[in-house]
C-alpha positions in Angstrom: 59.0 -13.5 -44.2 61.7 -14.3 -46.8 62.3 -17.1 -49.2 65.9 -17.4 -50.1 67.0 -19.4 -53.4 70.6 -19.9 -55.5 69.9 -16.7 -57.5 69.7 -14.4 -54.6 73.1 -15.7 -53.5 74.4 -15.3 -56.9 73.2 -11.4 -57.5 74.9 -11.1 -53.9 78.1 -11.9 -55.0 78.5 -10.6 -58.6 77.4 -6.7 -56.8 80.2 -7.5 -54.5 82.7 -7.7 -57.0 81.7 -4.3 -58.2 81.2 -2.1 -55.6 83.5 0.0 -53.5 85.0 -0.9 -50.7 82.1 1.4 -49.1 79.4 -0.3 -50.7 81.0 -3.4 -50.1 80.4 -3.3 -46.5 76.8 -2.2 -46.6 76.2 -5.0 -48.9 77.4 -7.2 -47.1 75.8 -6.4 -44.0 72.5 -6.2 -45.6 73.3 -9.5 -47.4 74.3 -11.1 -43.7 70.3 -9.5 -42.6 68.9 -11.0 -45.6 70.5 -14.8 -44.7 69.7 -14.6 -41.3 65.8 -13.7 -42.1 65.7 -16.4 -44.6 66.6 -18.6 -41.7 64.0 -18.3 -39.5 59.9 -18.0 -40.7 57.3 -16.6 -38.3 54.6 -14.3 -37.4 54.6 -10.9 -35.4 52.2 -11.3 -32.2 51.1 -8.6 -29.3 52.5 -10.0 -26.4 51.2 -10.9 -23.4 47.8 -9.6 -22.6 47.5 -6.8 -19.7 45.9 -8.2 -16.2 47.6 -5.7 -13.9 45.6 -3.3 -12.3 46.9 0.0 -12.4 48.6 1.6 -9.4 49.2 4.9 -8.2 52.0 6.8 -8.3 51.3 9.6 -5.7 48.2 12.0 -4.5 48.3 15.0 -3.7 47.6 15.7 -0.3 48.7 12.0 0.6 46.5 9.4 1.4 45.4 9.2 4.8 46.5 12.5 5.4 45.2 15.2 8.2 44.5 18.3 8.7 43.4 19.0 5.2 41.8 22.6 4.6 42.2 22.7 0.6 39.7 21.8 -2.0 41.0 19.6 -4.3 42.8 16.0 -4.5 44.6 14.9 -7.1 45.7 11.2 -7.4 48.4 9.8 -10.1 48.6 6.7 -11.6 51.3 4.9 -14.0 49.3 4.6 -16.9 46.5 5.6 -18.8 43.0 5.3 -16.8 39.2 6.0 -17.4 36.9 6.2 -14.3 33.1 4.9 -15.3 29.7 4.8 -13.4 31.4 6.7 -10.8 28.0 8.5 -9.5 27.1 4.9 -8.7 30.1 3.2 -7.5 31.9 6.2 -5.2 30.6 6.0 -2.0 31.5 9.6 0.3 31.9 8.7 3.7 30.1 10.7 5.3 28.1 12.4 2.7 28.2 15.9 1.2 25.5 17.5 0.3 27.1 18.6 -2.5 28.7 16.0 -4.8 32.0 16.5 -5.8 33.2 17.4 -9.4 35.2 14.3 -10.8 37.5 14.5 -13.8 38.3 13.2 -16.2 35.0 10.8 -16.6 34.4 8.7 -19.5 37.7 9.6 -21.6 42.0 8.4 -20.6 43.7 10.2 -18.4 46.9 9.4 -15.8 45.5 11.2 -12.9 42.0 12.1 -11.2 40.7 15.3 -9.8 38.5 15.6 -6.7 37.0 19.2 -6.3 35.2 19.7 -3.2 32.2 22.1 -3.4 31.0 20.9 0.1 31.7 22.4 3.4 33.9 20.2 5.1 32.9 19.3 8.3 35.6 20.2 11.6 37.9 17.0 13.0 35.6 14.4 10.1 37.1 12.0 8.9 36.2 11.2 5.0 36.6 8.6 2.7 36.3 8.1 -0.5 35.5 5.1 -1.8 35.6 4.2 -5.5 34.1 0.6 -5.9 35.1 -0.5 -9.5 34.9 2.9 -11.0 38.7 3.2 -11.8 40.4 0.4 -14.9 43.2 0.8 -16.7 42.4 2.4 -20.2 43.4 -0.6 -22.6 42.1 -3.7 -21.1 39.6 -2.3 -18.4 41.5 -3.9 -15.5 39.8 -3.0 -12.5 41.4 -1.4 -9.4 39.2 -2.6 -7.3 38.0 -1.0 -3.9 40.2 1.9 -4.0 39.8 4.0 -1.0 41.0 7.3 -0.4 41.0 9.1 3.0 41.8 12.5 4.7 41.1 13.8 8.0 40.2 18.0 8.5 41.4 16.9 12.3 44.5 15.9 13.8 43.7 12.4 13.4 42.3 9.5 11.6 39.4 7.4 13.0 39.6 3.8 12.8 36.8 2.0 14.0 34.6 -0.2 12.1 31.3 -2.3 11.8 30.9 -4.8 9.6 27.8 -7.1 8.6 25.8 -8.4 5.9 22.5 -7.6 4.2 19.8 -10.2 3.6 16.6 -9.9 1.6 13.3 -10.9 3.6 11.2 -12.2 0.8 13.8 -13.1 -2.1 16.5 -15.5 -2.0 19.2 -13.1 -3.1 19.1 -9.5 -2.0 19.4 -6.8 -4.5 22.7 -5.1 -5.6 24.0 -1.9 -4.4 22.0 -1.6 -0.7 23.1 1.5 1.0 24.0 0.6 4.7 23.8 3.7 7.1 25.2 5.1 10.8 23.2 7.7 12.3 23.9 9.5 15.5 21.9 7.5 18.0 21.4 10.9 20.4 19.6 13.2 18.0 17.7 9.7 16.0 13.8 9.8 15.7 11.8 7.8 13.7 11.7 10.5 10.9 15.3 11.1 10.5 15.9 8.3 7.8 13.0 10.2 5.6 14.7 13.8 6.3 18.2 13.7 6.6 21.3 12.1 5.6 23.5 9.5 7.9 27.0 10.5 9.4 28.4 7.2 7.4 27.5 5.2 4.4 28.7 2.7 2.6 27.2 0.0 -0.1 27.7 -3.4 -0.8 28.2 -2.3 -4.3 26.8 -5.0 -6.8 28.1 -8.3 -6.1 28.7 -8.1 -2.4 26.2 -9.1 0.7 28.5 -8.2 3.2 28.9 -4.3 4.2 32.4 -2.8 6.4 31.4 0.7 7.2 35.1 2.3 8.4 37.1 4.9 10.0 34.3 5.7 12.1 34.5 7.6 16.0 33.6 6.0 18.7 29.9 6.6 20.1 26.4 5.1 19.7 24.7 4.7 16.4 21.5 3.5 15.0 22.4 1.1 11.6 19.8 1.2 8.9 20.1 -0.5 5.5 18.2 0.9 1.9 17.6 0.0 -1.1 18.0 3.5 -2.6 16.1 4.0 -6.0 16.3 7.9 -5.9 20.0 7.5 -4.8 19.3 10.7 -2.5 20.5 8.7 1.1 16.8 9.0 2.3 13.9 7.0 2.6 11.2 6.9 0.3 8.3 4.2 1.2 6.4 4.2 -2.2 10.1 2.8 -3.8 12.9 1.4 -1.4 13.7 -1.2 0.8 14.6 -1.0 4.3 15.8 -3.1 6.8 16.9 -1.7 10.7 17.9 -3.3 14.1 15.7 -1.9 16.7 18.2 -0.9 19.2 21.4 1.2 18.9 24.4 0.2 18.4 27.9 1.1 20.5 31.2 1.2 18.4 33.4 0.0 19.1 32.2 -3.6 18.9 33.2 -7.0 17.5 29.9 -8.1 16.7 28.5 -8.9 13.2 24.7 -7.4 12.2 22.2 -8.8 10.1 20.0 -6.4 8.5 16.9 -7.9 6.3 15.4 -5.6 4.0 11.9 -5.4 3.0 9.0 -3.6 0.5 6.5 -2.2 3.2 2.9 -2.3 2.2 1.8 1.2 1.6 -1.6 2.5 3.3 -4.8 1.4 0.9 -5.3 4.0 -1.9 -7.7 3.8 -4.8 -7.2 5.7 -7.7 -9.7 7.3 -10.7 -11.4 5.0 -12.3 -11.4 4.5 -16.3 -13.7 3.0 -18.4 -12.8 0.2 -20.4 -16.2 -0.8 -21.7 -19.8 0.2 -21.8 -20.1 -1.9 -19.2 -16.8 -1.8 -17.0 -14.5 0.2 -15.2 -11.1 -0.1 -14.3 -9.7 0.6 -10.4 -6.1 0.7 -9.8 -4.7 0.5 -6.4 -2.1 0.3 -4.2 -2.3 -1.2 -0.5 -4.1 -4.1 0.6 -7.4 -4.9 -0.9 -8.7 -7.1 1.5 -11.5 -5.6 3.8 -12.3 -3.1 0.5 -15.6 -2.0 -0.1 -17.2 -0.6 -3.5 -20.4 0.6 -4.4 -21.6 2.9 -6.7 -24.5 5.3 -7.5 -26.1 7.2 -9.9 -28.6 10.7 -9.4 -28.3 9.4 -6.0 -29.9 6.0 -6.2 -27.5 2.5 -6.0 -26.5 1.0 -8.9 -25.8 -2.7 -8.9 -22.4 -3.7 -9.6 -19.5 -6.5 -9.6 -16.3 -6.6 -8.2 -13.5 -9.0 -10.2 -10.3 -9.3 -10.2 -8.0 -7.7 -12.8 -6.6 -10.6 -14.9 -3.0 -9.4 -14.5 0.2 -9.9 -12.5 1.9 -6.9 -13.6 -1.3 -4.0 -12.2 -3.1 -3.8 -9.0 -6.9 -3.2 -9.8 -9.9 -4.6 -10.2 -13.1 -4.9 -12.5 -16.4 -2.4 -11.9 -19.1 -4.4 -13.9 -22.1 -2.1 -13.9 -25.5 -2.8 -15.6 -26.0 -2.0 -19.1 -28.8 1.0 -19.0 -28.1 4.4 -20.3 -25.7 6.8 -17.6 -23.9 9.7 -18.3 -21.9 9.2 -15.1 -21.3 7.0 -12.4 -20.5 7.6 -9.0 -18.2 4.8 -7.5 -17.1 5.4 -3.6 -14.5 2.8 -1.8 -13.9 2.3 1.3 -11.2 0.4 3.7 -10.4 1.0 7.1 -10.2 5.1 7.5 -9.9 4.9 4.2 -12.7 6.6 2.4 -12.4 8.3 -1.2 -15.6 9.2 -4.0 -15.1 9.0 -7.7 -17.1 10.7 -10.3 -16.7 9.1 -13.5 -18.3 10.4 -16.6 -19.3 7.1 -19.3 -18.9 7.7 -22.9 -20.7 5.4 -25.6 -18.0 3.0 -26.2 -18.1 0.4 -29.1 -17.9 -2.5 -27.4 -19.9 -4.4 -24.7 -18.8 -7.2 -22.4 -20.0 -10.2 -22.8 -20.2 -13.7 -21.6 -17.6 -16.0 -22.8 -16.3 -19.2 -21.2 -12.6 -20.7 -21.5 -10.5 -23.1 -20.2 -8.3 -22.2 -17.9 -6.8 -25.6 -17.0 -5.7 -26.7 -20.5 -5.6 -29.9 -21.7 -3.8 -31.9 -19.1 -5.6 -32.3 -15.5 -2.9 -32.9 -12.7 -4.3 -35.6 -10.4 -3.7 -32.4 -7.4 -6.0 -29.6 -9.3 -9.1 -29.3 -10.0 -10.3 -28.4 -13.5 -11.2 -24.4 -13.8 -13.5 -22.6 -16.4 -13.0 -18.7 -16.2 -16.0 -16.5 -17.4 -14.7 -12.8 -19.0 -18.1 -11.6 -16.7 -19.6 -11.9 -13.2 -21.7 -15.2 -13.0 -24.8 -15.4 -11.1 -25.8 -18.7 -10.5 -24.8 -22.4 -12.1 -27.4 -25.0 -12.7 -25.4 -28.1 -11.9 -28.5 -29.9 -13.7 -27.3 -28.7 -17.2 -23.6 -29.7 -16.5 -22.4 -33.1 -18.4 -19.1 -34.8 -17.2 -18.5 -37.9 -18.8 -14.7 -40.5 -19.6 -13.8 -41.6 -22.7 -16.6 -44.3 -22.5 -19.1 -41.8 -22.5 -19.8 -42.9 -18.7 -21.0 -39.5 -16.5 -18.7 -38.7 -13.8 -20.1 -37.6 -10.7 -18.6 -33.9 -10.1 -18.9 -30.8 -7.2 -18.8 -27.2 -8.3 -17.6 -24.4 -7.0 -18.1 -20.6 -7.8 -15.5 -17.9 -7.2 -17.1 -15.0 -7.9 -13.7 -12.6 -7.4 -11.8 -14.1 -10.0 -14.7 -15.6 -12.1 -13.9 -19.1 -12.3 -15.8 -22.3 -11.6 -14.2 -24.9 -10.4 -15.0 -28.8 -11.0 -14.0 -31.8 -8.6 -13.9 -35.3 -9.5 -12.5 -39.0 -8.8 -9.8 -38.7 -11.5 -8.7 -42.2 -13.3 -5.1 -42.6 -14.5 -4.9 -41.9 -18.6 -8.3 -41.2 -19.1 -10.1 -38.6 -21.5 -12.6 -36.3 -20.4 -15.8 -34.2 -21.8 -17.4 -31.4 -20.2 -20.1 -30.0 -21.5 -22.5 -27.4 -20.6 -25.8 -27.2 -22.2 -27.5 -24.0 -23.1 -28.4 -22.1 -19.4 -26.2 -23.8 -17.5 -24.5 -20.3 -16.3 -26.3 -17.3 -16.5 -24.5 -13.9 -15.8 -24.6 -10.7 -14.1 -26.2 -9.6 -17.5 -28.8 -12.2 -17.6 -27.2 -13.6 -20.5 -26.7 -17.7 -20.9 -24.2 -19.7 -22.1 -24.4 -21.6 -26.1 -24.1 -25.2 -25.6 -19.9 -25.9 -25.6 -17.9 -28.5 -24.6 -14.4 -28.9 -23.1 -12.0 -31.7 -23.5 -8.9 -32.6 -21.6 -7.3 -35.6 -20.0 -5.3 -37.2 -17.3 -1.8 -38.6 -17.7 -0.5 -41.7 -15.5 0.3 -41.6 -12.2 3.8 -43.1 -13.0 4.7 -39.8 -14.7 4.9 -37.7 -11.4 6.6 -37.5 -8.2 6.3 -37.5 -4.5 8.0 -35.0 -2.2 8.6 -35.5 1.6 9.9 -32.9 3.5 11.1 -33.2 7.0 11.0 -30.5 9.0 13.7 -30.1 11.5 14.2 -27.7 14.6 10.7 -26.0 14.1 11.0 -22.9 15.7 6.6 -22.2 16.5 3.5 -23.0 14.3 1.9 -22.6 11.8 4.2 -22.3 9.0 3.8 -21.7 5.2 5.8 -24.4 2.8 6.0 -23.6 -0.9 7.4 -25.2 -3.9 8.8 -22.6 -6.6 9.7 -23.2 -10.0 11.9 -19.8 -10.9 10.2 -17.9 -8.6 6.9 -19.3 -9.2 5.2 -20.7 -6.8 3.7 -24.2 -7.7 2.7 -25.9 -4.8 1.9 -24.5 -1.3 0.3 -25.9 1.9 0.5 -24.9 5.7 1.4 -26.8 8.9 -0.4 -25.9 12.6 1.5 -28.9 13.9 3.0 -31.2 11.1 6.7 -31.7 11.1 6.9 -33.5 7.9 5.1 -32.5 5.2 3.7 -34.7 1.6 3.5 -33.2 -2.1 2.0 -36.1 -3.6 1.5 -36.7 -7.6 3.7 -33.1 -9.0 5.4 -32.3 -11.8 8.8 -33.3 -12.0 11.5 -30.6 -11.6 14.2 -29.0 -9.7 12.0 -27.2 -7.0 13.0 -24.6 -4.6 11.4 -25.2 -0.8 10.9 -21.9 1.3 9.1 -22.2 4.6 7.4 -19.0 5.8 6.4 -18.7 10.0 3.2 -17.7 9.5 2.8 -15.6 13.1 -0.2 -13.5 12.2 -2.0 -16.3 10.6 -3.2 -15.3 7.3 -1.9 -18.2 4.9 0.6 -15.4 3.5 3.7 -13.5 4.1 3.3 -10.6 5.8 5.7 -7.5 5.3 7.4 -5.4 7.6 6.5 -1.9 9.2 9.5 1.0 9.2 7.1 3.1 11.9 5.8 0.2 14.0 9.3 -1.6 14.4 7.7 -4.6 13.0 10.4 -7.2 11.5 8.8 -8.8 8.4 8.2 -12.7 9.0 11.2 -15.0 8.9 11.5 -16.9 5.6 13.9 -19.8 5.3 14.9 -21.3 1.6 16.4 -24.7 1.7 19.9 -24.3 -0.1 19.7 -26.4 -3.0 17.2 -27.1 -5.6 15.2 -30.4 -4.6 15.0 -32.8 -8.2 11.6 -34.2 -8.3 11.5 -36.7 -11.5 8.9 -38.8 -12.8 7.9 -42.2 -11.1 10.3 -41.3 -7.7 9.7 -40.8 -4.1 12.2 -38.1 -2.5 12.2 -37.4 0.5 14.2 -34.7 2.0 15.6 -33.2 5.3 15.2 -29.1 6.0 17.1 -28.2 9.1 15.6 -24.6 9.8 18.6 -23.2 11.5 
């Protein structure tokens, strides 16, 4: 920018007096520059900002091009580009068993190089397909999708499937699920654990809709994954899997639905540790229902106590074992066929554990629950006699226990009064553990709020396929509330906390209160879950009541 006063105009004119009649006409041209800039004031900007994807200027052999015998494909572009995560986002069509060499990766380049190490495969048609792996190098414009394709026949197949993937349990399935086309003649149940599919393709990481393309004609078996090792097979301990039972015959205009699930792995019990000098630790994996533990020591039974691990993120459970002097212990489980023997060796440890009490319910009591006291050790028995429940006017409140002796809690049940105070208290021997020890006298307070400050949820069932069914209230993926119809078609959560909720119904056909997974080997579906489509807003003092068409 320039600022242009009298003086400049006066210097201009006294050097153009003086100067040759060269300089004179490079003065004045620069004098004509330096009026025009005074003239106009601004700022120098970049432009527009790049949104255009880049394109390709040519490949080498052409795309969609046949009978190709070389190793190598070259593809051009008009500007600079930088191909990222492209082991994740190129899906070969089929496979090769051996990946490819691409270049350049990570640093600007016009073009991109494809070396083949693989055999190819006679009258196969490939594709290449490079998800969002390819931007431009400035402002990371995608090109999206780009697919490249040859034939080593005389032809190009052109057939397709298309469908969308589903999770059974979550509401959203996971990104990047492999979807799969195996030749239906030569299929066994094994083949998805052993060998790689003719075709592939992935709904990449936004999608839930597949198109597997340029496919031949013939009958297939479809299969979906969700490939952790990335290897095209299946591995039970970490993917997903969904499958339709019966083969498929392309071509076809229909639309498939697969539903991936986690299968349950057989039971399996690993070492014990010791965490105490008086308690193991058994990890897991399976079902632990229908488990049985006992242990032994020089051959003769030792007493012990099964509890649950108090943790979400680890399957195992607590071995409480007396406190007399072992070197080892013996601890055998069993489930089913299942049948394994531990030999753990005890070291003298520090600590002991030891009877504590807490309060698991906190200090508001929701008019639904009852209130919970968890012990940190196995309790033997509860003397009712020694247990004090009185309001805030020092009135005793009649109350039932219960003991659950797997997750070592006591609960208490009671009338419950709107905005009232409570006192629990438990006088010296009122629980006595799997130690013999007692409990200190120690009280508990807590309270109720009104009834005003919670809500009521009805839900109406509509086109209920078969009983019973599962309904469950989840707060970000927590489940809250849960109950089970045999033959209700309207269901009442009465007195919760007000939120948005999500509502899942699960058909509970085996009849367990739970979901139940699916089963690769035994064609076994896992069972149908359907989330309503919107979160439900409970508030405080309202009555909702809602329709759930379960199409």
């Amino acid at each position: 920018m320039y600022v242009c006063t009298n003086y400049s105009r006066y210097f201009a004119t006294l050097l153009f007096e003086k100067m040759t009649k060269l300089k004179h006409i490079a003065f004045l041209l620069a004098s004509l520059l330096l009026l025009t800039n005074c003239a106009k004031r601004g700022t120098i900007t970049g432009g527009k900002k790049d949104t255009i994807a880049p394109k390709i200027i040519y490949s080498s052999p052409d795309n969609f091009s046949t009978n190709f015998k070389g190793n190598e494909i070259k593809i051009n572009f008009d500007e600079l580009i930088k191909v990222k995560d492209v082991n994740k986002q190129l899906i070969i069509s089929p496979p090769m068993k051996k990946q490819p060499i691409i270049v350049p990766q990570g640093s600007a380049s016009k073009y991109i190089s494809i070396k083949i190490l693989d055999t190819l495969a006679p009258n196969t048609t490939y594709s290449f397909n490079f998800g969002q792996s390819i931007t431009d190098n400035n402002e990371g414009n995608p090109y999206s999708q780009f697919k490249y394709v040859l034939s080593t026949g005389s032809y190009i197949d052109s057939l397709t499937v298309v469908g969308k993937v589903k999770d059974a349990y979550e509401q959203k399935p996971d990104s990047f699920i492999s979807v799969m086309l195996y030749d239906a003649k030569t299929f066994t149940d094994s083949t998805v654990y052993k060998e790689t599919p003719l075709y592939i393709t992935s709904t990449l990481d936004s999608l839930k809709v597949f198109s597997l393309e340029n496919l031949k004609e013939g009958s297939y078996k479809i299969i979906a994954l969700k490939d952790k090792a990335n290897n095209n097979k299946f591995n039970p301990d970490t993917d997903k899997i969904g499958f339709i039972e019966y083969p498929i015959t392309i071509p076809t205009t229909d639309m498939f639905e697969l539903e991936l699930f986690q299968e349950k792995r057989p039971f399996k019990a690993e070492k014990p540790t010791q965490e105490s000098n008086n308690k193991l630790f058994l990890g897991y994996q399976g079902d632990f229902k229908n488990t049985t533990i006992t242990a032994s020591y020089n051959n003769k039974e030792v007493p012990i106590k099964i509890g649950k691990f108090p943790s979400k993120d680890k399957d195992s459970v607590q071995i409480f074992y007396p406190n007399v002097k072992m070197d080892s212990i013996q601890i055998a489980v069993k489930n089913g066929t299942y049948s394994k023997k531990f030999t753990s060796k005890l070291k003298n440890l520090k600590e002991s554990d030891s009877l504590k009490i807490e309060n698991k319910t906190g200090s508001v009591l929701a008019f639904r629950d009852a209130f919970v006291l968890k012990t940190t050790t196995p309790i033997v028995t509860i003397d009712e006699s020694k247990i004090i429940l009185k309001n805030k006017d020092s009135i005793a409140v009649k109350f039932t226990s219960k003991h659950h002796d797997f997750e070592q809690e006591i609960s208490f049940d009671f009338k419950k009064e709107e905005n009232e105070k409570y006192t629990i208290e438990l006088l010296p021997g009122a629980i006595k553990d799997f130690y013999d020890k007692s409990n200190d006298s120690i009280k508990f307070n807590f309270s109720t709020k009104q009834l005003s400050d919670y809500g009521n949820l009805k839900i109406n069932f509509i086109n209920v396929k078969r009983y019973p069914f599962i309904v469950e209230l989840l707060d970000k993926n927590e489940v809250l509330y849960k109950t089970t119809s045999t033959k209700e078609s309207s269901i009442y959560f009465e007195t919760i906390e007000p939120k948005l909720y999500t509502i899942r119904i699960i058909y509970d056909d085996n009849s367990d209160n739970e979901w139940t997974t699916g089963d690769y080997l035994a064609k076994k579906q896992a069972e149908e879950i359907i989330y309503f489509p919107k979160l439900i807003d409970v508030r405080s003092n309202w009555d909702v009541e809602q329709d759930f068409i379960l199409d």
